[in-house]
Every structure is written in structure tokens, then in C-alpha cells.
C-alpha positions in Angstrom: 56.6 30.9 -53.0 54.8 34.3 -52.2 57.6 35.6 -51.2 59.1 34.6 -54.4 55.6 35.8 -56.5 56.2 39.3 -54.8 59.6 39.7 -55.8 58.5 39.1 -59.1 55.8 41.4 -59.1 57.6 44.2 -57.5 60.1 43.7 -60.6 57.6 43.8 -62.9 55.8 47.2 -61.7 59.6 48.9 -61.7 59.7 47.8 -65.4 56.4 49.1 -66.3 57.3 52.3 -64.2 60.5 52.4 -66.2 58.8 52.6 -69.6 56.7 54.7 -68.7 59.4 57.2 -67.5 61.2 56.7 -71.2 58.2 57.4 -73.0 57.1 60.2 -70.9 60.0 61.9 -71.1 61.6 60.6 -74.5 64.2 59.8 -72.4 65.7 63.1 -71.6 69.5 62.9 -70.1 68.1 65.4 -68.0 65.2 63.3 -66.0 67.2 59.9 -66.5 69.5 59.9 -63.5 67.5 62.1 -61.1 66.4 59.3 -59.1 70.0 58.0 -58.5 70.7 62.1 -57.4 68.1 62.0 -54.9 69.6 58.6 -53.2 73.1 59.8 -53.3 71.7 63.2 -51.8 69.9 61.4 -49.4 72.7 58.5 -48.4 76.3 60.0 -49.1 77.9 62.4 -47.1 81.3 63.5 -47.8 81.8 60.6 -49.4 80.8 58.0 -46.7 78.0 56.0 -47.5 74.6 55.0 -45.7 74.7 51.2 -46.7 71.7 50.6 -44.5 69.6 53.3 -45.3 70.2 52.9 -49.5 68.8 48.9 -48.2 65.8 50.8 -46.9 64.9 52.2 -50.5 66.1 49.3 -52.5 63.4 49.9 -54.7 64.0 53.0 -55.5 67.3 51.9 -56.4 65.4 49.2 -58.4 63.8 51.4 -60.2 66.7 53.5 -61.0 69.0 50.7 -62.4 65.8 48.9 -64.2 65.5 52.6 -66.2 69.4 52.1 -66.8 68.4 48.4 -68.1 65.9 50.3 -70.8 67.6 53.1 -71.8 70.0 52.8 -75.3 73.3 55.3 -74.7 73.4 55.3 -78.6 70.6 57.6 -78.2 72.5 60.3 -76.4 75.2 62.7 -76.6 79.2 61.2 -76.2 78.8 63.5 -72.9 75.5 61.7 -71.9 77.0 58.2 -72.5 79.9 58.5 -70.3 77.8 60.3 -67.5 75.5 56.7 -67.8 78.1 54.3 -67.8 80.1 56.2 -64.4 76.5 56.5 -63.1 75.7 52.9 -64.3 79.1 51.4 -62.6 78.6 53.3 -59.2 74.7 52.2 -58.4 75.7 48.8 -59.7 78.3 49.0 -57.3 76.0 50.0 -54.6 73.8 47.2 -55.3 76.5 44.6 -55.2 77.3 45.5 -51.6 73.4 45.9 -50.8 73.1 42.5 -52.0 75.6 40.7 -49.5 74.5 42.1 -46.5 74.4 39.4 -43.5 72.4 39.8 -40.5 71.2 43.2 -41.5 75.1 44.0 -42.3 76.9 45.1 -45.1 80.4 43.5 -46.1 83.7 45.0 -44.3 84.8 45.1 -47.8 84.0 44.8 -51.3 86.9 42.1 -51.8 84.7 39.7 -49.6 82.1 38.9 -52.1 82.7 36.7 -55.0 84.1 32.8 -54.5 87.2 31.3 -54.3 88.0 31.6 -57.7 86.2 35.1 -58.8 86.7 38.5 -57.6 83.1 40.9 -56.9 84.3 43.3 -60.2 84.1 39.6 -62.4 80.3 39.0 -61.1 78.1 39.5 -64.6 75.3 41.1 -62.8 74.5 44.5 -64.2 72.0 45.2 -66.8 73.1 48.3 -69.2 70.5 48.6 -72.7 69.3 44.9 -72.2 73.0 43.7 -71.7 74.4 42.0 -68.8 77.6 42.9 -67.8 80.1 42.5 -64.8 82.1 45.6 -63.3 85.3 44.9 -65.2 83.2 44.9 -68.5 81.7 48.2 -67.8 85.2 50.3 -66.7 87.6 48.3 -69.0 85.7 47.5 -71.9 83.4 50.2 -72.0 84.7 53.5 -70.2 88.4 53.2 -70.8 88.0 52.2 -74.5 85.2 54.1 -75.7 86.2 57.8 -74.0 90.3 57.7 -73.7 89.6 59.7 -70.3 91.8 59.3 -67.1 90.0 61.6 -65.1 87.4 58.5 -65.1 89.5 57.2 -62.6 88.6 59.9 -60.1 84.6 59.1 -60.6 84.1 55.3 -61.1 83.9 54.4 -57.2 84.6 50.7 -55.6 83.2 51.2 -52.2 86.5 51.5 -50.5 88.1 53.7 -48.5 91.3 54.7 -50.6 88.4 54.9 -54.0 87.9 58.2 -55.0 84.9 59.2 -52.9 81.5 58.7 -54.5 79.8 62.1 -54.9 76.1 63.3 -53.5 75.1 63.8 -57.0 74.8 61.9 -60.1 77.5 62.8 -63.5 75.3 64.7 -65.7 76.2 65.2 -69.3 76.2 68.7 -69.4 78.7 69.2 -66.5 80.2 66.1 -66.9 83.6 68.1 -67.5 83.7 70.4 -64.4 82.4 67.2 -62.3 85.6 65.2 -63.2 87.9 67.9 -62.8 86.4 68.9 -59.3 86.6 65.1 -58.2 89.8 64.5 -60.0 91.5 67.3 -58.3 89.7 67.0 -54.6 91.2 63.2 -55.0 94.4 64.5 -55.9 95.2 66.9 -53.1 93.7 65.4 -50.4 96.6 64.0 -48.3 94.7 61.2 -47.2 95.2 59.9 -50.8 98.2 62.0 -52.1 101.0 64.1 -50.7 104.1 65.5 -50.9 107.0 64.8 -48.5 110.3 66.1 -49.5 111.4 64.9 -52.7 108.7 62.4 -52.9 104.9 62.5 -54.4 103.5 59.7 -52.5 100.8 58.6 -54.9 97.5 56.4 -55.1 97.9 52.8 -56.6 95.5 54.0 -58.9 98.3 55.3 -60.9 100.1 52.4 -60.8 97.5 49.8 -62.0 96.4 52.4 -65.1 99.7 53.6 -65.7 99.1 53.2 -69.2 96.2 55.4 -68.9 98.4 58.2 -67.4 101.1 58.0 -70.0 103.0 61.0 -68.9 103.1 60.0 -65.5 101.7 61.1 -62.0 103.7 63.8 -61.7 102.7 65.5 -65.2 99.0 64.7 -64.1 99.5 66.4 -61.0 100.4 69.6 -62.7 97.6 69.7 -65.2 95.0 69.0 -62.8 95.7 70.7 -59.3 95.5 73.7 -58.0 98.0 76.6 -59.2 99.0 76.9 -55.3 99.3 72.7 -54.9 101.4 73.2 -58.8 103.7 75.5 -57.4 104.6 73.4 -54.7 105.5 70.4 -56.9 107.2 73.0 -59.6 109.6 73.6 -56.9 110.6 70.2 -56.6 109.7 68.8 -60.1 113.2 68.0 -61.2 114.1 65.8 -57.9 110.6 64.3 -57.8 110.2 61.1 -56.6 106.7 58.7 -57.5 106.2 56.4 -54.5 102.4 54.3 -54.7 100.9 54.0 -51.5 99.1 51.0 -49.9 95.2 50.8 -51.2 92.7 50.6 -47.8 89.9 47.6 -49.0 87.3 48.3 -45.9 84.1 49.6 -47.0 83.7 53.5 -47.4 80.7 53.3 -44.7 79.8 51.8 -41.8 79.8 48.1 -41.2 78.0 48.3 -37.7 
């Protein structure tokens, strides 16, 4: 029961610390995700992430996705919206796996949580502007209907090894554009992910699941968002090109020790 009464009071003071941040700062897309910037700063490197120590500032955390909870997107710029729903989809992410740990461990992977007949991305969990939400609501419903941008896929991060990494820093509105591209293309030539051998682009399963999303195909998407050196190399081949989808790695993008 106290236990219980200080969860609930904890909550409460995030709330009130919340408001206060939105009516100190009218809330400015500038101050909103700076919190979630210091905890990726402090807990992701090169893409692997500290599961342990983001459990160690849970609150902080807290705090961060109880502003989220608070804050209306219709009261910021298109740019500023999508930075809040990527930014919105990756903590929530975060707290998913930070809220299955067992015996001080977080899950091998992100496909072990949920029932027999539910998957993690179905859990309706999330609070965005007072509205709960699971995963699939927030990428599908939300981010690929509202902004018609593929380069989302490259951001939007499901604690997995073959994701797209998640980045030290939270999407900002006003370099939401040269964020994407730099994760889109890092995503796209890194061999781990991607490559080239022979006559075939072996590709992520990404494009295979959002197809419609990349309606010229892989191989066009490659061209308009690699490097000239990487384009040349697939210019060479373009006409004998063939798209093969690699196998997608489920474990955890950070330890499980």
C-alpha cells in the first residue's frame, strides 16, 4: 500500500513538474524534448542502448513522456509534430522494454513481451495530448498517414538489432530534415543492414513490409538517398540489379546481461 501511495505521488509531482514546464516555457519545441536529449546522450552509444542505466533514471524518463502526455502537437509547426511523434514512439519504446525487465534484466527481445495473442507494438500504453495509444497507432495511423515520409522508417526505432539505430539525440523540428537524411543514409550504407554483392542489393526487410511506402522501389531509394560515391556503385550495375530482403535480427539493441 505505501509502496503503491508513492507511486502515486511520484506521478503526481511529474505532472505538476510537467505543467509547469508548459507554462514556463509556452511550450517551446525548443525546451520540449531536451530532457529525452540528455537521456539518449547519456544512455546511447552508437546506437547500443544502456537499458539498465535508462531504469536508473526512470523518472526522468517519467517526466519526459508525462510532458509528451500534456503537450497538443496542433500547437506546433508540421516539422515540430513529426519530431514529437518519432520522439514520442522511440521513449515509449524504451519504456516498454524498461517495464519488463525480470530480475534486474531487460528482455532478449522486444517480441517477448505481449501474450499469446498480442504482439508488444498492439499494447495501448502510450499517452500522446491526453490520448492513449499503442505503437502501431502511433507509426501507422499517425506518422505514415499524416507526413507521407519514408525516411521515417530510418528514425522510428524497435529496440532491435537490424532497427535503424536509435540516435544520441532527440528529432528536433528545425533539423528534422538533415536528421532523417543522416540516419536514413548511415542505415542505408552500412553493410551490416545493406549491401551490394554482384548483381544483387541485398536489402532490409524494412523495404519489404512498407513497400508501398517506397513506391519506386529500393533500388531508386538507394540512389536518391546515398552517397554520390555508394550511387555510383549501384549506377554501374543499375540495369542488372537484383532486390534480395535480408533476414530481420529480433534480439535487443543492448545488453541483456
Amino acid at each position: 500500500m505505501v509502496t503503491e501511495w508513492a507511486r502515486k505521488l511520484v506521478h503526481i509531482a511529474n505532472l505538476v513538474w510537467a505543467v509547469l514546464v508548459i507554462t514556463s516555457t509556452s511550450a517551446s519545441a525548443a525546451s520540449l524534448h531536451s530532457s529525452w536529449t540528455e537521456l539518449l546522450s547519456n544512455h546511447v552509444k552508437d546506437g547500443v542502448v544502456d537499458y539498465r542505466a535508462f531504469k536508473d533514471n526512470e523518472e526522468q524518463l517519467q517526466r519526459y513522456l508525462d510532458l509528451l502526455a500534456i503537450t497538443d502537437p496542433e500547437q506546433l509547426s508540421e516539422a515540430d509534430q513529426l519530431a514529437y511523434y518519432i520522439n514520442g514512439y522511440n521513449s515509449y519504446t524504451v519504456k516498454l522494454i524498461l517495464d519488463n525487465f525480470k530480475d534486474g534484466k531487460p528482455p532478449s527481445s522486444i517480441r517477448r513481451i505481449g501474450g499469446l495473442f498480442s504482439n508488444p507494438w498492439k499494447i495501448s500504453f502510450a499517452v500522446l495530448d491526453g490520448k492513449t495509444y499503442s505503437l502501431d497507432n502511433i507509426e501507422h495511423d499517425i506518422i505514415r498517414v499524416r507526413f507521407s515520409e519514408p525516411r521515417i522508417h530510418f528514425a522510428v526505432n524497435c529496440a532491435s538489432k537490424s532497427c535503424p539505430i536509435l540516435i544520441s539525440e532527440a528529432y528536433e523540428g528545425a533539423t528534422i530534415d538533415a536528421q532523417l537524411e543522416k540516419s536514413t543514409r548511415e542505415f542505408l550504407e552500412n553493410p551490416a543492414h545493406n549491401y551490394l554483392d554482384g548483381e544483387a542489393l541485398h536489402v532490409s526487410a524494412i523495404f519489404k513490409w512498407y513497400k508501398e511506402d517506397f513506391n519506386d522501389g529500393p533500388l531508386s531509394f538507394f540512389l536518391a538517398h546515398t552517397s554520390p560515391a555508394y550511387q555510383q556503385s549501384l549506377r554501374n550495375k543499375a540495369e542488372q540489379i537484383r532486390i534480395k530482403y535480408l533476414d530481420y535480427d529480433w534480439s535487443l539493441n543492448g545488453s541483456t546481461n
